[in-house]
C-alpha positions, 0 to 999 in steps of 0.5 A: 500500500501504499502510502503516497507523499508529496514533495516540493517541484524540483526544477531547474536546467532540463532536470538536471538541478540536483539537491546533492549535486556531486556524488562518489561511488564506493571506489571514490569515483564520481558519480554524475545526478544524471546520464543522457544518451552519447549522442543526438537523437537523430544520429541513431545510436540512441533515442533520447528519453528526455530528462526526469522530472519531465513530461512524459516522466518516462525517466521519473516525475523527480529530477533528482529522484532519491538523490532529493529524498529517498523512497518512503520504506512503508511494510504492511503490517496489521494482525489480531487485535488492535492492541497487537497492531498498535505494537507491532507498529512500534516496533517497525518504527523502532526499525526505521520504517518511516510509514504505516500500512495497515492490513485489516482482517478478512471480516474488516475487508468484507465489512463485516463484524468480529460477531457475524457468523461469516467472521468465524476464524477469520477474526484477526488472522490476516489482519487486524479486526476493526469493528468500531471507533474504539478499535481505531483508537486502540490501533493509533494509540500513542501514534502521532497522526500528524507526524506520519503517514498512514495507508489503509489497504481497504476497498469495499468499506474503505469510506467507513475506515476513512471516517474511523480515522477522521473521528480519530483525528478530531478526538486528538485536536488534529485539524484534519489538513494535518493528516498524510496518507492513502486509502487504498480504495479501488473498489474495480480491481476488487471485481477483477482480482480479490473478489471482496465487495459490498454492493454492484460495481456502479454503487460501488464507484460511487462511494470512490467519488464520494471519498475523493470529493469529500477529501478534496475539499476537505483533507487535501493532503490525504490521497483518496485512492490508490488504483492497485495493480498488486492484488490484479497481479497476484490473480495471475496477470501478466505484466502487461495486463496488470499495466493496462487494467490498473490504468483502465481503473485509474480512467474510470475513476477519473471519468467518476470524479469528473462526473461529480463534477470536481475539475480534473486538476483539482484531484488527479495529483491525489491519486496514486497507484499501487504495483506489484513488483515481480520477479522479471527485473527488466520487465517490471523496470520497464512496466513502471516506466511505461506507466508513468508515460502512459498516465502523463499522455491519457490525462493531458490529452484525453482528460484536458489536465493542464497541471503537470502534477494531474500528469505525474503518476505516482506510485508504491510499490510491493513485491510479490507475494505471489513469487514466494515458495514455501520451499525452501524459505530462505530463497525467498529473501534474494527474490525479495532484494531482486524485486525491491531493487527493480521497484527502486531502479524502476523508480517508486515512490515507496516501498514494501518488501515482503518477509520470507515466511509470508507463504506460511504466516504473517510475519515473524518479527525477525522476518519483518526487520530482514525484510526492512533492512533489505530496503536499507541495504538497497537504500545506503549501501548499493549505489543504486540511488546515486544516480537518476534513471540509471537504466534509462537508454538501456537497449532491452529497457526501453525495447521493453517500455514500448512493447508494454505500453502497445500492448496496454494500449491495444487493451484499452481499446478492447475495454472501450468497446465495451463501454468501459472498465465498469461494463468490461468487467460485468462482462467478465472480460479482464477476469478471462484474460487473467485466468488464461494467463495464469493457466499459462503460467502453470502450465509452464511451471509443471511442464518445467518450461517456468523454473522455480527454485525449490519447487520444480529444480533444485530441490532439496529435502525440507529441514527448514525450522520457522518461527512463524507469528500464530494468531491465538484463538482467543483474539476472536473471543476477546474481539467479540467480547470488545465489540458486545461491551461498546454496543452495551455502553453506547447510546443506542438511539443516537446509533439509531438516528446515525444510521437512519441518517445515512439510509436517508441520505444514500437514497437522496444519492448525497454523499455518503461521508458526512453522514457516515462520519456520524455513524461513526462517532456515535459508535456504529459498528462497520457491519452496521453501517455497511449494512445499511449501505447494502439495503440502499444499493442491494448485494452484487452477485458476479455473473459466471465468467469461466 
């Protein structure tokens, strides 16, 4: 997730005005801000990619991209209590993490209570569970919300989150200007890849607009939505189908923002992408390099943006869990540092580096400060940040952008005749094309066409000892027990009038924050609220795809 910060516009000649303007390498060699192709463009030893910081920031929407300020270091984190969270959370910032992300819990995620009967042994497992304000509050205890930023990998319920948070800070003093962060909040992808929602795609997109235009008016240092390729790459997809269909969701949004009526340059800087950084090292260089190109070019022209920062795109980035084997665990440490390393030279504005025991657990404490050191390592001891772009001009690298932005594009046109990222996938097509992907890509693996280290080749008798993190199963009960004690002690008719409220209001197809907000502080429970939303809206059940 995917917290994503601005920073000051960097300018100067042609990108080259650098904060740290010399440089040594290890072996006391200079190091230059920035290298540009030998020659002219025309003379055909290279073609120019023009400078960082510049449209179409193929090379970087920063010119001096990490010699300014490095990547923010953001490891997901989140599990059985909010108590248990709040700790862990210390803990990462004792290390040198620089940001929070939180996981919530499969129920959280579903919009669902700790107490409902689908919640059972999911309670804390994955994530943390939130039910009320009094989770959030337990969760940012002694957390300053004004000094960090926040990301909440949240979808389906993400504006019910948000207002958690909100009523957080305004319990604290904290002017709400204050606050730093990202709501994931890509209910599309959803529909495509993780399969978590509440109500049909329409309504659904509806509750988006309404968080961005709440947050544009009113939490302007707050980024809405954070349009997530990583969950659509964990499906199965392949890169260029995680390029295209991520981007395809950014424009539905854009076209949903726009339809509210907010100007496009009065948002688009807020959002913010999250990918999925996989185990092909020049491809995945290439597909964020893509991306940005790609961003830059649809919201000037198709969109009318006249601001460069509507055409930056900023992003966070994950490695895959997808690529972790649960042989031989140790191995998953080196594909993690090759990973984050493309993510880095690919040039990401944060970053998270997954543990080598995810294919297990969550992760162990142990685990959890490799896999930050891992971004330290890259950080201040490879020379990687010395330099802007450093692959850039790169032969295969560049061959590799072009390919993948004809191919997102080629996608794009698909997705318009159907009318749109909404309607394509109510027909199911994304959903189809990334299963044959993914079929493919098994395919390949059993045939041993795809080597896997550990898993198809190179195999060696399991004599691994894991220390992996167990969730005990009496958080569910005191979760539970928490969630019956706030309903006791609150005012039930305030709750009452709250949701009524909300009902009222999502009929009247008003925004939904304000009076979520209101739900929310009078202690209605996330299952309360969402489930109001349900009897507004109606349920969603996916059409056959496959």
């Amino acid at each position: 997730m995917d917290g994503i910060e601005r920073r000051p516009k960097e300018v100067g000649d042609g990108g080259r005005a650098l904060r740290k303007p010399s440089f040594t390498n290890i072996s006391g060699s200079p190091v230059e801000g920035l290298y540009k192709a030998a020659r002219p463009s025309g003379s055909g030893y290279l073609r120019d990619e023009g400078y960082p910081g510049q449209y179409p920031y193929t090379r970087g929407i920063h010119a001096s991209l990490y010699r300014g300020r490095p990547w923010t270091i953001r490891q997901f984190s989140g599990f059985g209590s909010a108590a248990d969270s709040n700790a862990r959370f210390r803990f990462l910032l004792d290390q040198g993490q620089n940001g929070l992300s939180v996981a919530f819990d499969v129920p959280t995620l579903m919009g669902l209570d700790s107490d409902h009967p689908s919640s059972e042994g999911e309670v804390g497992v994955c994530g943390v569970a939130v039910d009320t304000l009094e989770d959030m509050e337990t969760l940012f205890s002694g957390i300053p919300l004004d000094r960090i930023s926040t990301s909440m990998t949240i979808n389906a319920p993400a504006a019910v989150l948000l207002a958690m948070y909100l009523a957080l800070a305004e319990q604290r003093g904290i002017p709400w200007t204050a606050l730093r962060g990202t709501l994931q909040n890509d209910i599309l992808k959803e529909y495509i890849a993780q399969k978590e929602w509440i109500c049909p795609p329409a309504s659904a997109v509806r509750f988006v607009s309404d968080t961005v235009v709440f947050c544009t008016e009113r939490v302007p240092r707050w980024n809405p939505v954070s349009i997530s390729g990583y969950h659509i790459r964990e499906a199965g997809a392949t890169a260029a189908q995680e390029l295209a269909f991520t981007l395809a969701d950014g424009f539905a949004y854009v076209d949903a923002c726009m339809a509210s009526g907010l100007e496009v340059d009065r948002f688009a800087s807020r959002l913010s992408f999250f990918f999925n950084a996989h185990i092909d090292f020049f491809e995945e260089i290439a597909k964020f390099r893509a991306a940005r190109r790609i961003w830059a070019r649809h919201m000037r022209r198709r969109y009318g943006a006249r601001s460069e920062r509507s055409w930056m795109l900023r992003f966070h980035t994950q490695t895959a869990g997808c690529s972790l084997t649960a042989q031989q665990p140790e191995n998953n440490i080196v594909r993690t540092a090759v990973e984050a390393l493309s993510a880095v030279l690919g040039g990401t504005q944060s970053l998270h580096t997954n543990a080598l025991d995810e294919a297990y657990a969550l992760p162990s404490e142990k685990a959890a400060r490799i896999a930050v050191r891992t971004q330290q390592i890259i950080a201040h001891e490879t020379g990687v940040a010395d330099t802007v772009d450093p692959l850039g001009g790169s032969y295969y690298v560049e061959s590799l952008t072009n390919r993948l932005e004809e191919e997102a594009e080629a996608y794009f046109e698909q997705i318009d005749g159907f009318g749109g990222m909404v309607a394509a996938i109510e027909a199911g097509f994304p959903q189809r094309e990334i299963m044959a992907a993914a079929n493919r890509y098994q395919a390949e693996i059993e045939d041993r066409e795809r080597i896997i280290t550990g898993v198809n080749e190179f195999v060696a008798p399991e004599d691994h000892d894991l220390e992996t993190l167990r969730i005990d199963p009496r958080i569910e009960r005191e979760q539970r027990g928490r969630l019956g004690g706030v309903r006791r002690r609150r005012d039930g008719a305030a709750v009452r009038q709250a949701l009524d409220a909300l009902g009222s209001a999502l009929r009247k197809g008003e925004n939904c924050m304000p009076p979520t907000l209101a739900a929310v502080k009078a202690y209605a429970s996330l299952g309360e609220i969402v489930g109001v939303m349900q009897e507004v809206h109606g349920l969603y059940e996916e059409s056959v795809v496959f």
